[in-house]
C-alpha positions in Angstrom: 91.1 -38.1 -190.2 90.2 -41.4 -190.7 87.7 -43.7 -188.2 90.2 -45.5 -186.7 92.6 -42.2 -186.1 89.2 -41.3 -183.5 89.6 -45.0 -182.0 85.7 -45.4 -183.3 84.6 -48.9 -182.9 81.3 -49.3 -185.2 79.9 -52.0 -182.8 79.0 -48.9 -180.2 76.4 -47.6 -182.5 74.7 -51.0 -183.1 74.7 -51.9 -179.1 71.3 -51.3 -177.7 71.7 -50.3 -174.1 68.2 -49.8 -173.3 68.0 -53.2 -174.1 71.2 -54.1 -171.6 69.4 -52.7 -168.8 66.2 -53.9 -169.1 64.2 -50.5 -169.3 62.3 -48.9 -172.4 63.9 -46.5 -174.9 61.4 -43.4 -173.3 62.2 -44.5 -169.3 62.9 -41.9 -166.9 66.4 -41.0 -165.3 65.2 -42.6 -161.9 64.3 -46.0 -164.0 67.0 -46.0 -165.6 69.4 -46.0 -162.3 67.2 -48.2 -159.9 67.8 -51.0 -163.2 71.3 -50.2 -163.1 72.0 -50.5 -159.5 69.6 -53.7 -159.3 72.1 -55.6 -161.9 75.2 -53.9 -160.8 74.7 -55.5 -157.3 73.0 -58.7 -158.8 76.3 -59.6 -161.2 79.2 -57.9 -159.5 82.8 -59.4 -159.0 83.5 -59.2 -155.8 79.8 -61.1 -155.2 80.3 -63.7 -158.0 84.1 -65.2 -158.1 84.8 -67.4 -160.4 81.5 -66.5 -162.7 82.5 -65.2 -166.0 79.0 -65.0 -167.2 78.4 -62.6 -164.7 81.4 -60.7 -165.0 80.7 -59.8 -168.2 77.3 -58.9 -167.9 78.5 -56.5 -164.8 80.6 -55.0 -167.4 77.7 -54.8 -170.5 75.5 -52.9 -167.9 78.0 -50.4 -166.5 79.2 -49.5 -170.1 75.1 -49.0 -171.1 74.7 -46.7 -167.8 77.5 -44.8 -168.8 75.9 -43.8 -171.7 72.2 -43.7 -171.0 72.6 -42.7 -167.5 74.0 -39.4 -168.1 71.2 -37.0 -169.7 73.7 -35.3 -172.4 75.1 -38.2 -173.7 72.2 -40.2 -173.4 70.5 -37.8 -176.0 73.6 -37.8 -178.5 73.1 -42.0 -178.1 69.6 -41.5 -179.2 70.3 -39.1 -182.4 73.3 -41.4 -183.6 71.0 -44.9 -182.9 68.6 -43.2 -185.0 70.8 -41.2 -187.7 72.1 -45.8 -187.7 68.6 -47.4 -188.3 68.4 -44.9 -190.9 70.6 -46.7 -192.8 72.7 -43.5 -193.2 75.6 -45.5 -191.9 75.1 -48.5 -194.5 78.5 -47.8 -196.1 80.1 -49.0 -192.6 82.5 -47.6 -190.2 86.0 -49.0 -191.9 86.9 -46.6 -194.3 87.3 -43.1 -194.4 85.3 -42.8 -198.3 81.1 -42.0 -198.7 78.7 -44.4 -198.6 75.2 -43.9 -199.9 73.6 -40.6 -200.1 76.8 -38.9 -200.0 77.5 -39.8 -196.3 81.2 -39.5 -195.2 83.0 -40.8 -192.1 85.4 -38.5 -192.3 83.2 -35.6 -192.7 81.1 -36.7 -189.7 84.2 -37.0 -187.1 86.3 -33.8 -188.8 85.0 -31.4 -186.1 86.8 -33.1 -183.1 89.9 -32.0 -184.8 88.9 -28.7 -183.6 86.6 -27.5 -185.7 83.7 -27.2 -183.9 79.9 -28.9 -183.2 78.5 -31.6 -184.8 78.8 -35.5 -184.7 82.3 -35.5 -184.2 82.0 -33.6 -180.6 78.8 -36.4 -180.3 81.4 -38.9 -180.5 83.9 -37.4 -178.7 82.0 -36.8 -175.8 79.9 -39.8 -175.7 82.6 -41.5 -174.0 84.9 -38.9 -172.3 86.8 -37.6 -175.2 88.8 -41.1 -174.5 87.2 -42.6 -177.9 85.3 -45.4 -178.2 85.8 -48.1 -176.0 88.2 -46.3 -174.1 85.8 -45.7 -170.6 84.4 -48.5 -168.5 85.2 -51.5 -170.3 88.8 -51.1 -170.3 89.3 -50.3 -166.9 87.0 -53.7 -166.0 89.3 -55.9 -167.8 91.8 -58.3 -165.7 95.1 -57.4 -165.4 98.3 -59.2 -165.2 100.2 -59.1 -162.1 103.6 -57.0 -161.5 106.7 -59.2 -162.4 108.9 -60.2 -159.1 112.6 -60.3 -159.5 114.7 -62.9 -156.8 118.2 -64.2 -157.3 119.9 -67.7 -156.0 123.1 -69.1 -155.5 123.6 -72.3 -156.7 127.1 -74.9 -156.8 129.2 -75.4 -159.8 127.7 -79.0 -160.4 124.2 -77.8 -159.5 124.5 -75.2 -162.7 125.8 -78.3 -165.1 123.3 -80.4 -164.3 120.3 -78.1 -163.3 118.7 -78.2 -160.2 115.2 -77.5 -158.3 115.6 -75.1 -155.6 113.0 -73.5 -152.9 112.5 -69.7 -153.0 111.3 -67.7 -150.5 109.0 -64.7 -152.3 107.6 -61.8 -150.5 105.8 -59.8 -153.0 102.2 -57.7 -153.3 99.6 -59.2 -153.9 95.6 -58.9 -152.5 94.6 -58.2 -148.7 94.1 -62.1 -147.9 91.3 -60.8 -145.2 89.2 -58.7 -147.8 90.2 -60.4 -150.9 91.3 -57.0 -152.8 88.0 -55.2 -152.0 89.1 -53.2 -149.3 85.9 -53.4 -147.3 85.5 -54.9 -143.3 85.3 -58.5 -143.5 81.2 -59.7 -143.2 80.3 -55.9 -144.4 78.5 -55.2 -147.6 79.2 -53.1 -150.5 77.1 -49.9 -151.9 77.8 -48.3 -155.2 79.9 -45.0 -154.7 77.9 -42.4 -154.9 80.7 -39.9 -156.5 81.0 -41.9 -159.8 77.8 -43.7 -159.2 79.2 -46.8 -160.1 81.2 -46.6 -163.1 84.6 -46.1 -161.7 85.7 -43.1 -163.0 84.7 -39.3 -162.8 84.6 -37.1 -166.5 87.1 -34.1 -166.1 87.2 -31.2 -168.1 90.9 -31.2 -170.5 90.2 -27.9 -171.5 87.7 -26.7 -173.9 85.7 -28.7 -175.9 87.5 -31.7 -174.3 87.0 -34.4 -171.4 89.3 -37.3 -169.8 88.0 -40.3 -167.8 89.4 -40.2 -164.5 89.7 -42.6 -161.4 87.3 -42.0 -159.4 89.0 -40.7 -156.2 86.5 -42.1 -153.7 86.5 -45.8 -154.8 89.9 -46.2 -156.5 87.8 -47.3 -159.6 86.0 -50.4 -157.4 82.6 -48.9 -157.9 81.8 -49.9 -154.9 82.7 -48.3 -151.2 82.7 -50.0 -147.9 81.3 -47.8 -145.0 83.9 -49.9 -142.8 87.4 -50.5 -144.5 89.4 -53.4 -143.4 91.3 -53.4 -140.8 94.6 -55.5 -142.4 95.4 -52.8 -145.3 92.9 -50.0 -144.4 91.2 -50.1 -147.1 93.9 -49.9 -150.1 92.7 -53.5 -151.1 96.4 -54.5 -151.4 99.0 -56.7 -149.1 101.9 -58.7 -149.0 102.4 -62.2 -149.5 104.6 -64.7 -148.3 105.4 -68.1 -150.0 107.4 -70.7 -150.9 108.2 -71.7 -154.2 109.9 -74.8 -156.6 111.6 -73.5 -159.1 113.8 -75.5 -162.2 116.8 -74.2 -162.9 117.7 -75.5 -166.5 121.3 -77.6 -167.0 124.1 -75.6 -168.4 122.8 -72.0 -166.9 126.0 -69.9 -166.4 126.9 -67.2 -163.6 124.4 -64.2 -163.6 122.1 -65.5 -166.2 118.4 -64.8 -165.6 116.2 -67.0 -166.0 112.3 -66.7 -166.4 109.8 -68.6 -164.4 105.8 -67.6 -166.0 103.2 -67.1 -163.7 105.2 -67.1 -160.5 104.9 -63.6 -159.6 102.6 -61.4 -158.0 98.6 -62.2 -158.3 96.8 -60.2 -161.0 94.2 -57.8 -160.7 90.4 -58.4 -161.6 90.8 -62.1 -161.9 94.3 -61.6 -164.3 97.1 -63.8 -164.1 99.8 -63.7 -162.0 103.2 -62.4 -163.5 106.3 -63.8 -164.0 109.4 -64.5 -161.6 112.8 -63.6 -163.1 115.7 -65.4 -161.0 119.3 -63.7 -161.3 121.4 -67.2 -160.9 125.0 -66.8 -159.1 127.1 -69.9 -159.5 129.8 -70.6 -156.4 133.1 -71.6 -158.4 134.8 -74.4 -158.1 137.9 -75.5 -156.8 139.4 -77.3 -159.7 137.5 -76.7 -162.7 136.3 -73.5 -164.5 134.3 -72.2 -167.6 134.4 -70.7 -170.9 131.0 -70.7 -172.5 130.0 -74.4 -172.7 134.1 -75.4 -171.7 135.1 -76.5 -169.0 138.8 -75.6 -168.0 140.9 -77.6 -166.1 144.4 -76.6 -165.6 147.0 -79.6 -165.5 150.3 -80.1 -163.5 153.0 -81.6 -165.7 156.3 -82.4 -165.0 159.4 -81.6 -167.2 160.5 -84.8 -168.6 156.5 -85.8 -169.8 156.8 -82.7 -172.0 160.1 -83.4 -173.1 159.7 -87.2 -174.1 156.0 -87.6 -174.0 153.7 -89.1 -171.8 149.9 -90.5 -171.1 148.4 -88.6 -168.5 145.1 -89.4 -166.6 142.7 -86.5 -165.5 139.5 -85.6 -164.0 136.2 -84.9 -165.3 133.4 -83.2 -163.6 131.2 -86.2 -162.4 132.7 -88.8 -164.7 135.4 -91.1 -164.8 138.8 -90.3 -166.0 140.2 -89.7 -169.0 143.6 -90.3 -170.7 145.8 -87.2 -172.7 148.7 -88.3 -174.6 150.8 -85.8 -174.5 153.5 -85.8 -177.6 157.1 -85.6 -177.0 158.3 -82.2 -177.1 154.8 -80.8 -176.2 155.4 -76.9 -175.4 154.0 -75.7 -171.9 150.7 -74.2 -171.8 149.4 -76.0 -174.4 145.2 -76.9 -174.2 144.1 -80.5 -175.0 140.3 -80.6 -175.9 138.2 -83.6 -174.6 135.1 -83.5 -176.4 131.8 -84.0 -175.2 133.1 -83.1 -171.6 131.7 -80.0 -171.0 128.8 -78.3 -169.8 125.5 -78.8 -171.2 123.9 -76.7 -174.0 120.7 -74.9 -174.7 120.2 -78.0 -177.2 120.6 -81.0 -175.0 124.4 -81.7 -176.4 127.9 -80.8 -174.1 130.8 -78.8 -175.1 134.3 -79.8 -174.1 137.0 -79.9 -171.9 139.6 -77.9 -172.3 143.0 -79.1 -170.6 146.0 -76.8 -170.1 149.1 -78.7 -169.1 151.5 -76.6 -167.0 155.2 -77.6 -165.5 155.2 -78.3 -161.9 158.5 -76.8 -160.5 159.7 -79.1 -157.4 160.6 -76.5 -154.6 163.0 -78.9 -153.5 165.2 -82.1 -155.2 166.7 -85.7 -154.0 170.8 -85.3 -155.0 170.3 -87.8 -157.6 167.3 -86.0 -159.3 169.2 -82.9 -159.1 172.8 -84.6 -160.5 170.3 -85.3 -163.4 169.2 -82.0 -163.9 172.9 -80.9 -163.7 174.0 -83.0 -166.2 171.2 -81.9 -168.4 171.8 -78.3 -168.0 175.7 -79.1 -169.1 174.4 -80.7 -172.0 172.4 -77.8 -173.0 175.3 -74.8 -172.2 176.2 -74.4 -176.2 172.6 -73.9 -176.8 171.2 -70.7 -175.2 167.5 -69.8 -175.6 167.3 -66.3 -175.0 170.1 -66.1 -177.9 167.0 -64.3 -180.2 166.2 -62.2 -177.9 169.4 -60.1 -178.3 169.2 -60.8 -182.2 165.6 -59.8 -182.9 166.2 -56.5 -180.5 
């Protein structure tokens, strides 16, 4: 089992946490937590938004009281800082092979595999059988918002050309009165006294092993408020209201989704917000349809431009007109392509029109237009068209 199988991080054993907290290598239990409770209220979040600097060193001092505040681990921290500066760690923490005198990594974290004492339970326990790295600091870090899913209805035209629309978005986010802390407005903080600060609690997994949990007092704050706010009773969490402008991009079709970053709900910690995804529905239109980046148009024709030909004028969405020639003897149903009539691509350019002409059957005729047809249909008698039909069956 190699070093990074155990999640060891090397930069744990070179961190001096006495150091962190201000107190001497031999100081006493009680020292050591009047430090840690003196910088924890000095450089905590809630008291310092906005201050990074601070932040940080909230989180350096919780992760050295972790350690050195609990009397077990503390002494394990001692024999691996010293087993360190005795250089017996020279060959570093990367590899799994010896380095001087004979000292192997592997070797030293083989018995939390199961096998029993030694560094490797050292190590496992240090830090709650989670691994290095695995306890205080990760739960501090910011984290990203939930995503919020909306959908809009917008015209044909307005999905050709793109469009800005308002949303309305009700999502969770914060308590606006406590700011996320959960606490009575104008109350102050103390550190919880079940986890004493660090957020979670150490449960036993089952023999030799140990899981961080959330500390089920403060939800992993740290802190508890003797008085929780009255607006979410103390979850820390509430819903928001607001109005967005949101860009919907030329050419997006019916019930595409579209991606909006950093419109969502508000992170946690100081994260950032997530994203918005918008489920478009566009209304049709009463002439013209689509087919990808085509737009359809069907045509009404009459019998005689088929038959002898004809320049037709039609429509195009937000444009002027434009002319067909239809050839004589043009079949009905046919599609004419217009290029560059279309809707808008993902690269800026348009697809085409496409224009289907179809025969417009008059319900009714003048006498002379139907003596015309008459005669036509005379004309025609020696010429049947379903004659292949019978042939071919």
């Amino acid at each position: 089992m190699s070093a990074t199988d155990n999640g060891f991080r090397a930069d744990w054993a070179q961190k001096d946490f006495y150091k962190e907290l201000g107190v001497a290598k031999d100081a006493s239990a009680d020292e050591i937590k009047k430090a840690y409770r003196k910088l924890a209220r000095a450089n905590h979040p809630d008291s310092n938004p906005g201050d990074t600097a601070k932040h940080d060193k909230f989180k350096a001092v919780a992760e050295a009281y972790d350690v050195v505040g609990d009397p077990e681990k503390r002494k394990k921290y001692d024999e691996m800082r010293e087993l360190y500066g005795s250089g017996a760690f020279r060959g570093g923490f990367g590899g799994g092979g010896a380095g001087q005198g004979g000292f192997n990594l592997d070797d030293l974290l083989r018995d939390q595999a199961g096998r029993g004492g030694g560094f490797g339970d050292m190590f496992g326990d240090l830090f709650g059988g989670g691994g290095f790295g695995r306890g205080r600091q990760q739960r501090s870090r910011p984290a990203k918002g939930p995503d919020v899913e909306t959908s809009a209805t917008i015209s044909f035209t307005d999905a050709l050309e793109g469009v800005t629309i308002s949303l309305r978005l009700t999502s969770d986010a914060p308590c606006p009165d406590c700011k996320g802390t959960g606490g009575k407005p104008g109350t102050k903080p103390r550190v919880c006294p079940e986890c004493e600060g660090a957020g979670f609690v150490v449960a036993s997994a089952g023999g030799a092993f140990s899981i961080n949990e959330t500390c089920p007092v403060c939800a992993g704050r740290q802190l508890i408020y003797d008085e929780s706010c009255p607006t979410c009773h103390g979850s820390g969490r509430g819903m928001s209201a607001r109005t967005i402008q949101a860009r919907i991009p030329a050419g997006v079709k019916d019930g595409q989704r579209i991606r909006i970053r950093g419109k969502g709900a508000a992170g946690e910690n100081g994260g950032p917000a997530g994203d918005l995804f918008v489920t478009v529905k566009v209304s049709p239109h009463r002439l013209f349809g689509r087919k990808g980046d085509n737009l359809t148009l069907d045509v009404p024709v009459s019998f005689d431009e088929l038959v002898l030909g004809a320049e037709i004028r039609v429509p195009t969405l937000g444009g002027a007109p434009v002319t067909l020639k239809v050839p004589a003897g043009t079949p009905n149903g046919r599609t004419f392509r217009v290029r560059g009539k279309g809707a808008t691509k993902a690269d800026g350019s348009k697809g085409d029109l496409l224009a289907t002409v179809e025969v417009a059957v008059p319900g009714t005729l003048p006498a002379d237009a139907r003596s015309a047809v008459e005669a036509y249909r005379a004309a025609m008698a020696d010429r049947p068209l379903r004659s292949k039909l019978f042939e071919e069956a």
